[in-house]
N, C-alpha and C positions, 0 to 999 in steps of 0.2 A: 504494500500500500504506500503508497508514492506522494499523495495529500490527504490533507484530513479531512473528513467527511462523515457525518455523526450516523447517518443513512448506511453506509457502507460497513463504517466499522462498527455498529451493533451487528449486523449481518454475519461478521467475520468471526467475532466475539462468540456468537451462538453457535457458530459450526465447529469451533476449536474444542477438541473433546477434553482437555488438560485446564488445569489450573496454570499451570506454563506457560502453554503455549499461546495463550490467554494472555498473560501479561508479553507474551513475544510481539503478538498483534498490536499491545498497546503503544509499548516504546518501542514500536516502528511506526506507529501513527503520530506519536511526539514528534516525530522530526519535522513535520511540516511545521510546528511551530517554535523550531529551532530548538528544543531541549532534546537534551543526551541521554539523560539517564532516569530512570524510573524509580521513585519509592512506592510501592504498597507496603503498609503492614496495617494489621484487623487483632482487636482485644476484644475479648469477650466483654470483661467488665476491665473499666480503665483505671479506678483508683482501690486499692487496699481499703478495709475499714476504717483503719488508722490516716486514708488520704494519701498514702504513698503511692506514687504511679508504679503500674506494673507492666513488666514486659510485655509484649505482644504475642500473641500467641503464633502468628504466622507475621514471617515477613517476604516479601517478592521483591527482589531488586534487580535490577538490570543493568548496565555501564557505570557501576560505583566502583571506588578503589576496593583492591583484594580482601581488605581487614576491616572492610564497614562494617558488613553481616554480621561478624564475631564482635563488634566492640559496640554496636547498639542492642545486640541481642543477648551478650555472656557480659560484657566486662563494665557495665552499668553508664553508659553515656547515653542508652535511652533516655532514663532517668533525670540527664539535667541536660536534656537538649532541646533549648529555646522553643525550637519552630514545633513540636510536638505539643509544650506545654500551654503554645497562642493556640494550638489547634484543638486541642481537648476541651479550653475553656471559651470555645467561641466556636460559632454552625459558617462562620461568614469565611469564603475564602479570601487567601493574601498571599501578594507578593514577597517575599522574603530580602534582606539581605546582607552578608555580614562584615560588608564591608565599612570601615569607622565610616564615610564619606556617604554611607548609605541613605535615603529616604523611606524604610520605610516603617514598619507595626514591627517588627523583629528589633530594630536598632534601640527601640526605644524600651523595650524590654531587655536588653544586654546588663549582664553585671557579672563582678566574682567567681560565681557559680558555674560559670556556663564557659571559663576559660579554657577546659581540654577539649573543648566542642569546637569552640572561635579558631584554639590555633589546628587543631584536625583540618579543618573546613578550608583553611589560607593554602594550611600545608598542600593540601591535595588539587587544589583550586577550582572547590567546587562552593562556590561562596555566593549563589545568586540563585534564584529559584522560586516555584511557587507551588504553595500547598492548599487543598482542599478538604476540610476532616467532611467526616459521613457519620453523623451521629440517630444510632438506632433506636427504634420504642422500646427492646427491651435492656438499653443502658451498652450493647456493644456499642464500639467507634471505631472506624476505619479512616487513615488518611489516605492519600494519593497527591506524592510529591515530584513533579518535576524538577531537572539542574539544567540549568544552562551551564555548559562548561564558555571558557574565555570570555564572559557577557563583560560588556561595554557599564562605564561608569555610571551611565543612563538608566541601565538595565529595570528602574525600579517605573518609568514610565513606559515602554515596552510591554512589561509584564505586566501592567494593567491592562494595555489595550488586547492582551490575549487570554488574561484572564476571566475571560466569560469563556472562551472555545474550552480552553482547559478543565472549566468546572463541566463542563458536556463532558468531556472526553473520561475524564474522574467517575463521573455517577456510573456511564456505561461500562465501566472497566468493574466496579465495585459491583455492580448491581449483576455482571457477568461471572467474577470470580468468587463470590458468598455464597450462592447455592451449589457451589463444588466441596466446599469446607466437610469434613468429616468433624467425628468426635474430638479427636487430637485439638484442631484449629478451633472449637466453639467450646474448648474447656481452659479455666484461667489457669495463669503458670503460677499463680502467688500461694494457691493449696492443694495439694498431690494427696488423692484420698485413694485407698485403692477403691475396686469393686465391690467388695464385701462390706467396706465402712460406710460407702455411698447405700449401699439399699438400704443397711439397717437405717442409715440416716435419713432418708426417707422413708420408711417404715414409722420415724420417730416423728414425724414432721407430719405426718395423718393421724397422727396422737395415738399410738397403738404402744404399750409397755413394753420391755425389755422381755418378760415372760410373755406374750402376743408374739413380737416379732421371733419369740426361738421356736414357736409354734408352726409360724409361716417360714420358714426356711429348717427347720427340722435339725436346729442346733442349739447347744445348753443355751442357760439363762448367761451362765458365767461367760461364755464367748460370745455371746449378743452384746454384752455391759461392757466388753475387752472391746471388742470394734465402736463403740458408742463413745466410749473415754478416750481411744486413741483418735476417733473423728474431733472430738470436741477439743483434745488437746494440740492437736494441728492448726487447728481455727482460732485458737485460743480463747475458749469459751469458757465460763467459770459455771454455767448451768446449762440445761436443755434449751430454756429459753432462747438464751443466748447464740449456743450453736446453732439453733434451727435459723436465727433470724439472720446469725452470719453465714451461715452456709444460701441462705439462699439469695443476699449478697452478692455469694460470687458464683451463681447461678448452679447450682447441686445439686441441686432437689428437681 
């Protein structure tokens, strides 16, 4: 696909059998609007109980440096990376950009925090860009980031005037690769429960006792109460109450 074209590329979007190949179709349709390189990543739920942002569940990148994937997704600069935290706290998209001489919503939020981000971002020269978040009814959020590589000092007037094509090109790509997501990508990464603690926990969450649920799965009282305490103490729940209402928090139940 050689230009952008919202008609075409939903078309294209829909015959691609892959979650992949899906976002191949996408950052090949960027290039008519001069970006390089592709961010998706989709959280189930976006913040911890405590408000801490949590990693993504999936991420799609396309033309990023070698060590992006590993160091937004393992070595916590998800975490304090600007343009993720204007997108989670606002539906509107925006141009990005981190250069000091910048204009735009990004620069003005810059500080302390955000300095292994600033100089990552100079280093590799991927400092100019525009993101879209996709925030869901039931509390997921997905962004979808274009980079311009080499952009012009201007860049942040530019990126307005294609930031409407872009926010098309985002919904279709989202709205394309979400109904592919398995259990893995629509479970959060902030609490690992296995199998067996998730039913009882559900079992527990329909109001059914610890002697009930050992009835319904045909195991003691004593291992139904061992899975119910090691759920709760994952979640860090100090009652039933609690776990039921954090667990379904970070969607569980």
């Amino acid at each position: 696909m050689t230009a952008w074209n919202a008609l075409e590329l939903e078309a294209a979007l829909e015959e691609a059998p892959t979650i992949g190949a899906r976002l191949d179709i996408a950052h090949a349709a960027m290039a008519a609007l001069g970006l390089g390189a592709l961010i998706y990543d989709y959280a189930p739920v976006a913040y911890t109980h405590e408000g801490e942002l949590i990693t993504p569940s999936f991420f799609g990148m396309r033309e990023v440096p070698d060590d992006m994937v590993d160091l937004w997704s393992s070595s916590g600069f998800y975490q304090i990376d600007p343009v993720q935290h204007l997108a989670l706290n606002s539906p509107r998209p925006f141009v990005w950009s981190y250069r000091r001489n910048g204009q735009t919503v990004l620069n003005r939020a810059l500080d302390e925090r955000h300095e292994p981000v600033v100089t990552y971002v100079h280093d590799m020269a991927i400092t100019c860009g525009m993101t879209v978040p996709i925030h869901g009814r039931s509390g997921d959020c997905a962004t979808v980031t274009g980079i311009r590589y080499g952009a012009e000092d201007d860049f942040h007037r530019e990126g307005a005037e294609l930031l409407g094509d872009f926010t098309l090109l985002a919904h279709a790509v989202h709205a394309a690769v979400e109904p592919l997501f398995g259990e893995a990508e629509r479970r959060s990464r902030a609490v690992h429960l296995t199998p067996r603690e998730r039913e009882c926990l559900r079992f527990s969450a329909e109001g059914l006792s610890a002697k009930d649920i050992s009835g319904r799965l045909s195991r003691s009282v004593p291992t139904v109460t061992m899975h119910l305490n090691a759920a709760a103490r994952k979640l860090g729940a100090r009652n039933r109450a609690q776990m039921i209402a954090r667990a379904a928090h970070y969607r569980l139940l």
